[in-house]
Structures are given as C-alpha cells and as structure tokens.
MDTraj code that builds the backbone (N, CA, C; nanometers):
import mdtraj as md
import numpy as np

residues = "UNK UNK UNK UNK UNK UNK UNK UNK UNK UNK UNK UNK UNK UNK UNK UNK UNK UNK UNK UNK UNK UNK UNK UNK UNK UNK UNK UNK UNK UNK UNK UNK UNK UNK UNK UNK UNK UNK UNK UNK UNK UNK UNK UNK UNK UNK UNK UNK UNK UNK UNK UNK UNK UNK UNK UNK UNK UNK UNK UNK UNK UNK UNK UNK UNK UNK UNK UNK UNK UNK UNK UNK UNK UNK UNK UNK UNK UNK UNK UNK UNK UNK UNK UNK UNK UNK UNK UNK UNK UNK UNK UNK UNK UNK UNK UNK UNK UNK UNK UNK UNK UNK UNK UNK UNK UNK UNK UNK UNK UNK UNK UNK UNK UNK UNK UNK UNK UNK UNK UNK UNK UNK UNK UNK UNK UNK UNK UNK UNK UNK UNK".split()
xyz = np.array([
    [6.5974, 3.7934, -7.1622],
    [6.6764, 3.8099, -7.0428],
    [6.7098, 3.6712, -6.9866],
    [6.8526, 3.6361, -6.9676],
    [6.8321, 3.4972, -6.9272],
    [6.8250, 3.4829, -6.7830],
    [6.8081, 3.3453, -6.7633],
    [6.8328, 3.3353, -6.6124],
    [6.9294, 3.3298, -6.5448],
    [6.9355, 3.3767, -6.4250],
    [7.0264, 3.3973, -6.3485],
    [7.0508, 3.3131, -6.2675],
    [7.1816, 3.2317, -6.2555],
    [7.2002, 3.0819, -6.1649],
    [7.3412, 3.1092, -6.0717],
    [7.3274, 3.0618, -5.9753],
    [7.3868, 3.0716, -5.8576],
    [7.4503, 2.9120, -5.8323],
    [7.5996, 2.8733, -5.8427],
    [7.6182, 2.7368, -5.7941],
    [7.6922, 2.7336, -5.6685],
    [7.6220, 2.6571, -5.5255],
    [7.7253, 2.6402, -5.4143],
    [7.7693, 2.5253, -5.4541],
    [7.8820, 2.5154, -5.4987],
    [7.9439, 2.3218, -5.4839],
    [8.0722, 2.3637, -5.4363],
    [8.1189, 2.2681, -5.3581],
    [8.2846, 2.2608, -5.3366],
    [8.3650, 2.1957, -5.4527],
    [8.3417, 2.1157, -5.5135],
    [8.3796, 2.0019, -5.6368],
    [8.4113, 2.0946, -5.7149],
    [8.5257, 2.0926, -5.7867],
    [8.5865, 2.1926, -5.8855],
    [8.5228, 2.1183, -6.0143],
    [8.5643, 1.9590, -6.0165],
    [8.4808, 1.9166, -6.1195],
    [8.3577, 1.9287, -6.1332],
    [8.2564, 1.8958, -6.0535],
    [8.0946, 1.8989, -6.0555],
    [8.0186, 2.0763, -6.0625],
    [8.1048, 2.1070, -6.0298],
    [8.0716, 2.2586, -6.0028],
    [8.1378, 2.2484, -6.2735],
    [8.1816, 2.2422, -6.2704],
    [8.2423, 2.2468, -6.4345],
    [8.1228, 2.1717, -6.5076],
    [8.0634, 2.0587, -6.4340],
    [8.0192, 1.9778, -6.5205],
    [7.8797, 2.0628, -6.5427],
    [7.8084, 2.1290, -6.3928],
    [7.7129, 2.2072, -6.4292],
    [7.7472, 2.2964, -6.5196],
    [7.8173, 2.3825, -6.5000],
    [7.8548, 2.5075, -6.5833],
    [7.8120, 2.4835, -6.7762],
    [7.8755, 2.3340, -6.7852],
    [7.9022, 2.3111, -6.9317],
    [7.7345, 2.2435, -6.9600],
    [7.7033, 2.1524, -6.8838],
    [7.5993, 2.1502, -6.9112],
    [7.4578, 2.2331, -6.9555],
    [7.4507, 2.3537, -6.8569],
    [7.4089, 2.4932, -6.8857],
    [7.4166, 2.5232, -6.9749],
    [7.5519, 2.5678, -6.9739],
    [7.6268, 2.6534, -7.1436],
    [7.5234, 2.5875, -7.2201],
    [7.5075, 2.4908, -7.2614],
    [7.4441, 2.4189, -7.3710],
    [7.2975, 2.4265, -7.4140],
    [7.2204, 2.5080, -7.2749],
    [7.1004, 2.5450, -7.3006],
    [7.0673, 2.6973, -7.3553],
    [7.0265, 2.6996, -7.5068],
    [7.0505, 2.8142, -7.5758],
    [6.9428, 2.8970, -7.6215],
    [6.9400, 2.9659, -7.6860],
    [6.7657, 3.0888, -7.7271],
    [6.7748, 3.1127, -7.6044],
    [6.5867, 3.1083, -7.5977],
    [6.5283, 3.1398, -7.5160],
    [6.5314, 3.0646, -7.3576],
    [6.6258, 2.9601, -7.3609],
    [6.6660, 2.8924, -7.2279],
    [6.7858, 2.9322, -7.2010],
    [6.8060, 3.0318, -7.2498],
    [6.9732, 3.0924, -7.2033],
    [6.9828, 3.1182, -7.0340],
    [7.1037, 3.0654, -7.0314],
    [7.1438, 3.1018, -6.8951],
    [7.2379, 3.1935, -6.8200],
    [7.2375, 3.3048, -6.7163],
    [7.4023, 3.3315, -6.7266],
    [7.4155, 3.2901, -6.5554],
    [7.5549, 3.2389, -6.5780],
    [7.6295, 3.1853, -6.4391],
    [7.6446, 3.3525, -6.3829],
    [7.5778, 3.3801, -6.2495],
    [7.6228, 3.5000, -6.1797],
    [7.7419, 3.5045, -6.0903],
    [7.7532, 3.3493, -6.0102],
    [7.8675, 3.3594, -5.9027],
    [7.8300, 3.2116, -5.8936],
    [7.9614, 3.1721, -5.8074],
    [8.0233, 3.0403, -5.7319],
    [8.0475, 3.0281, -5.5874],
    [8.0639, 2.9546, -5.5139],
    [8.0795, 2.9759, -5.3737],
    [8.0984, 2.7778, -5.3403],
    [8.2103, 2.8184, -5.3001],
    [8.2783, 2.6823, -5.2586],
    [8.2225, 2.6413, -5.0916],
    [8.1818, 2.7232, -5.0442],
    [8.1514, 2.7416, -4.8907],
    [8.0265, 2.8217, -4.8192],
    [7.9560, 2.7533, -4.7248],
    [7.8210, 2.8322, -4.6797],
    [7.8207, 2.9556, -4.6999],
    [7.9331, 3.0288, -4.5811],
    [7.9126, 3.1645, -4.5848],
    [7.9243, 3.2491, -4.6912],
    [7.9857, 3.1814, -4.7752],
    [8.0416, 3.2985, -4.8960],
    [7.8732, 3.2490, -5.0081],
    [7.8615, 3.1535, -5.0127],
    [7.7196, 3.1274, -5.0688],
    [7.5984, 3.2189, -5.0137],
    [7.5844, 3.2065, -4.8972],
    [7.4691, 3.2814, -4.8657],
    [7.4800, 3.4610, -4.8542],
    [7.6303, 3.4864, -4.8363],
    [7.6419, 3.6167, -4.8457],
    [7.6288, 3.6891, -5.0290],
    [7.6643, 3.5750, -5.1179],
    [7.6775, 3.5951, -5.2554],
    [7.5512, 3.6188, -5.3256],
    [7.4361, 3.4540, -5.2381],
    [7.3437, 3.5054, -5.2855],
    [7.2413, 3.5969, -5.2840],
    [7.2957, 3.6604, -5.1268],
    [7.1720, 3.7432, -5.0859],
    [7.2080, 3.9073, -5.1828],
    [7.3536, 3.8768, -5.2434],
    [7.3947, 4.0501, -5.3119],
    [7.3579, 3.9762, -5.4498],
    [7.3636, 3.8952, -5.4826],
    [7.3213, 3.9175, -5.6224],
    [7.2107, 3.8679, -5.6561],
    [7.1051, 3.8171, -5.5614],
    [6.9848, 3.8150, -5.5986],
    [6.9522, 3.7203, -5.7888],
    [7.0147, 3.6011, -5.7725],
    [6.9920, 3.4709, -5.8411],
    [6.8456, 3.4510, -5.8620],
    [6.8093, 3.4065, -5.9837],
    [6.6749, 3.3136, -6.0221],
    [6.6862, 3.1727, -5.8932],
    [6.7568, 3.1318, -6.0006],
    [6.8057, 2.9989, -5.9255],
    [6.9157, 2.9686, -5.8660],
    [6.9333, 2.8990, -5.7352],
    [7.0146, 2.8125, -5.6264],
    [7.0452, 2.7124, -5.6479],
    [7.1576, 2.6564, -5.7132],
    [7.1576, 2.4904, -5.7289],
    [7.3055, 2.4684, -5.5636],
    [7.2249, 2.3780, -5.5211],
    [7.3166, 2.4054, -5.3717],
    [7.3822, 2.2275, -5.3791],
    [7.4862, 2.2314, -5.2975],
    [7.5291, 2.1210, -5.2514],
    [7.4922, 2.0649, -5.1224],
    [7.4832, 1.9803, -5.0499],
    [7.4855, 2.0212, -4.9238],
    [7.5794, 1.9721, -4.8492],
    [7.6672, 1.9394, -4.8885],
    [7.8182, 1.8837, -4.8440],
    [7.9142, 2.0270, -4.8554],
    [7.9320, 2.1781, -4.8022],
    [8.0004, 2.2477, -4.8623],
    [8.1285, 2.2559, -4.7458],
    [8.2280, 2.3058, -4.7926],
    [8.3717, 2.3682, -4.6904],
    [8.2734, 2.4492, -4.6343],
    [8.3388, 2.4753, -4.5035],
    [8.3156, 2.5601, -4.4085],
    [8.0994, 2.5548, -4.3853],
    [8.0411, 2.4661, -4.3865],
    [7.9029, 2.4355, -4.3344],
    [7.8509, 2.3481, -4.4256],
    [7.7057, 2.3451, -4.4438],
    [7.6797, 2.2850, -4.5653],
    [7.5666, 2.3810, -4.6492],
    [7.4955, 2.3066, -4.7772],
    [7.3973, 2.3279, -4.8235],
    [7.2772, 2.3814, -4.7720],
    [7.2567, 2.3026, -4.6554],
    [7.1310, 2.3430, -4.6218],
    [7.0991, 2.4386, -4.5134],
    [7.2469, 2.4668, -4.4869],
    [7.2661, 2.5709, -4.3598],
    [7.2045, 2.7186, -4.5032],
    [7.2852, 2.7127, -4.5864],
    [7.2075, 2.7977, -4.6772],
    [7.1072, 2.8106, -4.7513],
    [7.0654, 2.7001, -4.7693],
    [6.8828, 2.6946, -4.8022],
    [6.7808, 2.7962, -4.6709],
    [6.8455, 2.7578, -4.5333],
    [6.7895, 2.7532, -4.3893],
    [6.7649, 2.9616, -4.4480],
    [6.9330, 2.9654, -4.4254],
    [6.9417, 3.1227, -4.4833],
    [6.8964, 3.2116, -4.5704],
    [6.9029, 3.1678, -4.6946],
    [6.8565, 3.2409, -4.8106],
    [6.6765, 3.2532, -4.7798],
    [6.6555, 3.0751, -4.7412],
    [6.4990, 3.1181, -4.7136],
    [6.4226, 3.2491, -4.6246],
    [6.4604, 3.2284, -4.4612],
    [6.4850, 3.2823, -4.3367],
    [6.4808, 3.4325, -4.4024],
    [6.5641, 3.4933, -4.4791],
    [6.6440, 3.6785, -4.5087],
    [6.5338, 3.6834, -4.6152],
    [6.3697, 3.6199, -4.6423],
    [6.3608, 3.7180, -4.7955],
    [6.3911, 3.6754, -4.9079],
    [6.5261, 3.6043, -4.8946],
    [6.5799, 3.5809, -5.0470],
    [6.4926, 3.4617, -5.1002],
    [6.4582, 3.4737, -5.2484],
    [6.3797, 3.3276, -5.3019],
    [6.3882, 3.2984, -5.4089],
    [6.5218, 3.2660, -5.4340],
    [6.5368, 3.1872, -5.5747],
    [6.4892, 3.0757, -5.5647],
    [6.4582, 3.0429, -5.6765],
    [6.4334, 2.8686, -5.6863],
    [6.5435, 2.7962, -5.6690],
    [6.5265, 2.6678, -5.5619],
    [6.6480, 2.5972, -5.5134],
    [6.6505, 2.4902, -5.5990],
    [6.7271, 2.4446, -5.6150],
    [6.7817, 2.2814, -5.6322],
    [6.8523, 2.2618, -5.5785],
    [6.8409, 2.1529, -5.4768],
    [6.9686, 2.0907, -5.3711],
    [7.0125, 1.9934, -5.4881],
    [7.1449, 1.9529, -5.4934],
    [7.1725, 1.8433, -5.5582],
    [7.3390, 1.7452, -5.4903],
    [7.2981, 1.6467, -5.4374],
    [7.4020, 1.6027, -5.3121],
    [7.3972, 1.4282, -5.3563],
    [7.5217, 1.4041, -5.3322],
    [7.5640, 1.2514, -5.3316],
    [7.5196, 1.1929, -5.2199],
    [7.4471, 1.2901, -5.0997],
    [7.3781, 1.2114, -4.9884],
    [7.2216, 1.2279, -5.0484],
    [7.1576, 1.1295, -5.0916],
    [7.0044, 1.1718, -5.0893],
    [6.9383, 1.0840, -5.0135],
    [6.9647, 1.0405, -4.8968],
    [6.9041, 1.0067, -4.7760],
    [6.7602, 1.0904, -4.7339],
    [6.6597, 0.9735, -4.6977],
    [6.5237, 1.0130, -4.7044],
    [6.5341, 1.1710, -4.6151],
    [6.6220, 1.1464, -4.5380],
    [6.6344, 1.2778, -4.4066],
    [6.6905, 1.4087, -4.4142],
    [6.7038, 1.3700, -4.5255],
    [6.8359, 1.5151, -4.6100],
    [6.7133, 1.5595, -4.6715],
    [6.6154, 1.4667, -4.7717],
    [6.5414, 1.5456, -4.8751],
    [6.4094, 1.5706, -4.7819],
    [6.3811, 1.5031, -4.6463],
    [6.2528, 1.5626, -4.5955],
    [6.3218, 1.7055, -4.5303],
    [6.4174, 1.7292, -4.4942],
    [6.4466, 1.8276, -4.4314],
    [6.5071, 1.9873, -4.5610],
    [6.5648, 1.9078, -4.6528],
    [6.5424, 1.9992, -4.7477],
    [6.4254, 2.0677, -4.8249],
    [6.3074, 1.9858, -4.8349],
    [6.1925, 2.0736, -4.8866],
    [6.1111, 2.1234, -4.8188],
    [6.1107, 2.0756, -4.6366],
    [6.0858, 2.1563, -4.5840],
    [6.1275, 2.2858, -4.4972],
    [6.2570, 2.2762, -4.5827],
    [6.3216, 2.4328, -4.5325],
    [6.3077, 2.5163, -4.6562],
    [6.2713, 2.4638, -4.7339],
    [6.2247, 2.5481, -4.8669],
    [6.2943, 2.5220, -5.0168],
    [6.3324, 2.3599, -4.9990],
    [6.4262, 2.3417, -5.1605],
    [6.3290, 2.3101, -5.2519],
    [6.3090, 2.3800, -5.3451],
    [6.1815, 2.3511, -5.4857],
    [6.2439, 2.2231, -5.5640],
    [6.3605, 2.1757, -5.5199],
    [6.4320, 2.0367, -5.5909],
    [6.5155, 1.9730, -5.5249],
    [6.5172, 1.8101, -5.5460],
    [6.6355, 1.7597, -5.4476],
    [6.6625, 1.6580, -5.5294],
    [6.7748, 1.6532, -5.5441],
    [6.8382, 1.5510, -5.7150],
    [6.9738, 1.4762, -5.6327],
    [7.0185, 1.3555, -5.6957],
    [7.1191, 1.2415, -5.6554],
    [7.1734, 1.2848, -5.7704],
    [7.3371, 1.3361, -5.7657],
    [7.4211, 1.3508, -5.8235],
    [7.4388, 1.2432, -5.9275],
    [7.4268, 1.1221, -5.8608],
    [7.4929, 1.0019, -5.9289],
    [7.3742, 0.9457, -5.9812],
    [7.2408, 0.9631, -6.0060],
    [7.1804, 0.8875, -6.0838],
    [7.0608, 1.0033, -6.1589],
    [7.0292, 1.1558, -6.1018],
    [6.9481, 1.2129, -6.1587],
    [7.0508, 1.3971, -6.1715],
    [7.1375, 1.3751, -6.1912],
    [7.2526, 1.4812, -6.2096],
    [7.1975, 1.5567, -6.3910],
    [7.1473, 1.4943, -6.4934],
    [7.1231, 1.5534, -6.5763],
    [6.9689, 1.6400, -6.5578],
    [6.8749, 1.6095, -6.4537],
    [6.7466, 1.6269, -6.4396],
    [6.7767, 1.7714, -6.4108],
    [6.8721, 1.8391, -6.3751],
    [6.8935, 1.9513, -6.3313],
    [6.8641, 2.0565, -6.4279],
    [6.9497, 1.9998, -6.5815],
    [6.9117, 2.0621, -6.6576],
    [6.7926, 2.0797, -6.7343],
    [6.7076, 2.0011, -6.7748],
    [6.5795, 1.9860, -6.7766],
    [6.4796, 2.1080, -6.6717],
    [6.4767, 2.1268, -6.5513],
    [6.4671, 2.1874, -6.4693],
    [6.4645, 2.3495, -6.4717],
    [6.5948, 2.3424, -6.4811],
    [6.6441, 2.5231, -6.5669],
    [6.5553, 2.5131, -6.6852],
    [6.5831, 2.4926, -6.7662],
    [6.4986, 2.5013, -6.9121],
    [6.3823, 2.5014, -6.9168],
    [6.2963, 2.4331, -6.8152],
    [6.1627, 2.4633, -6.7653],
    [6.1589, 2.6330, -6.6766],
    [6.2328, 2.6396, -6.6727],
    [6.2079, 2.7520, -6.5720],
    [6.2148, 2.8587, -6.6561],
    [6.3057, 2.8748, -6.7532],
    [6.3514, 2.9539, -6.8455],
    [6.2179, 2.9784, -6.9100],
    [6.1658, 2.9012, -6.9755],
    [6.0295, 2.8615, -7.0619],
    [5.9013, 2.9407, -6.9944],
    [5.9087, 2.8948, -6.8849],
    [5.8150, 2.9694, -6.7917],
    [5.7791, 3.1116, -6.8103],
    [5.9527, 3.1303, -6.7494],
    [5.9666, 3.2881, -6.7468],
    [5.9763, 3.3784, -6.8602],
    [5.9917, 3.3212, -6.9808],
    [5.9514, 3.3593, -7.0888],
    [5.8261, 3.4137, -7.1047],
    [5.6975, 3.2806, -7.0746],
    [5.5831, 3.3135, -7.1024],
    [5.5174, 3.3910, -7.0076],
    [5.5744, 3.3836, -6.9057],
    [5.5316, 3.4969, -6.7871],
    [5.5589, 3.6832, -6.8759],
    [5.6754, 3.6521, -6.9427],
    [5.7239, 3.8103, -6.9714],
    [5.6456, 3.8258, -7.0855],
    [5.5541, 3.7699, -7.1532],
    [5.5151, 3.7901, -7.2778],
    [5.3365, 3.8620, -7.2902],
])
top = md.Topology()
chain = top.add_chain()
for i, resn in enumerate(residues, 1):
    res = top.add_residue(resn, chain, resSeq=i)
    for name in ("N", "CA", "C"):
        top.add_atom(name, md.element.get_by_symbol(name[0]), res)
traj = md.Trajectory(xyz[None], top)
C-alpha cells in the first residue's frame, strides 16, 4: 500500500520538482500523490478529507501560509507526518514550526533533496509496521 502524500506549495515549479522526485521512489517506497493545494484554506480543507500519511507544507502559501495549516491540521485530529519545507528557514519559523507540530523543517535551497530520503524512511517503516 503506498503512501499517501499531500503537497501545499504555491510554486508550480517546486510543487513538479517534488512530484518527480517522488515518482522515482519505487517497490516498496512507492508513493501516491493524493492532492495539491496552492493555498491555506484549500490545503487544510483537502487535508482534513483525504486524510494523507504525509504533509509536505510550504509556509509561504496564496491566501495564508504553511503554518497557519500545520496550526490546523494539528488543532482538528488530523496527523500526518509534516514536513515544512520553505526558502525562509529562519531560527523563528523552525522553533515555531516544531512546536506546532512539524515532524520536519528543510531549506529548499540547500536540504530540498532530504525530503526524499524522509518519505522512503517512512515508507520502510510502514512496511515493517504492516508485516
């Protein structure tokens, strides 16, 4: 069963680059993309109906940000595993992101592949959890 991933990014490109990157993790680290959300509200309303493994969030989004939906998804119940991943990684972004509940907080521009690594651990996991 693969995992189920959820991307908030506004970036048409970065939001592609995850996608392809993913794609590429195969077997038993398979992934499937469930939904997209360019914007808070449509993110946190998306993720709370389709109930995602994983959250890879932005926190720069149209219409709020990232962490207004970390705040959310946490807050309602919902608990996928997060990864924030933002071109701001200012000490104040990532203390305030893991303590609203992000299980990851990654710099686009210098730890953007760590993401995938990440999934594939998780995948692995949940494998041996189902076995």
């Amino acid at each position: 069963m693969p995992l189920k991933v959820f991307i908030a990014e506004d970036s048409t490109l970065v939001c592609q680059r995850l996608i392809d990157m993913l794609s590429e993790l195969e077997g038993p680290e398979a992934v499937e993309l469930i939904g997209r959300a360019e914007d808070a509200q449509e993110a946190v309303e998306a993720i709370q109906r389709l109930n995602p493994d994983v959250a890879i969030l932005d926190i720069c989004l149209a219409e709020g940000s990232g962490i207004q939906v970390l705040e959310a998804i946490k807050s309602n119940g919902t608990s996928p595993v997060v990864i924030m991943l933002t071109a701001f990684p200012y000490p104040q972004y990532r203390t305030k992101c893991l303590e609203a509940g992000a299980d990851y907080f990654f710099d686009k521009l210098t730890e953007f592949d760590q993401v995938a690594g990440v999934v594939a651990e998780l995948c692995k996991t949940r494998i041996t959890e189902q076995e």
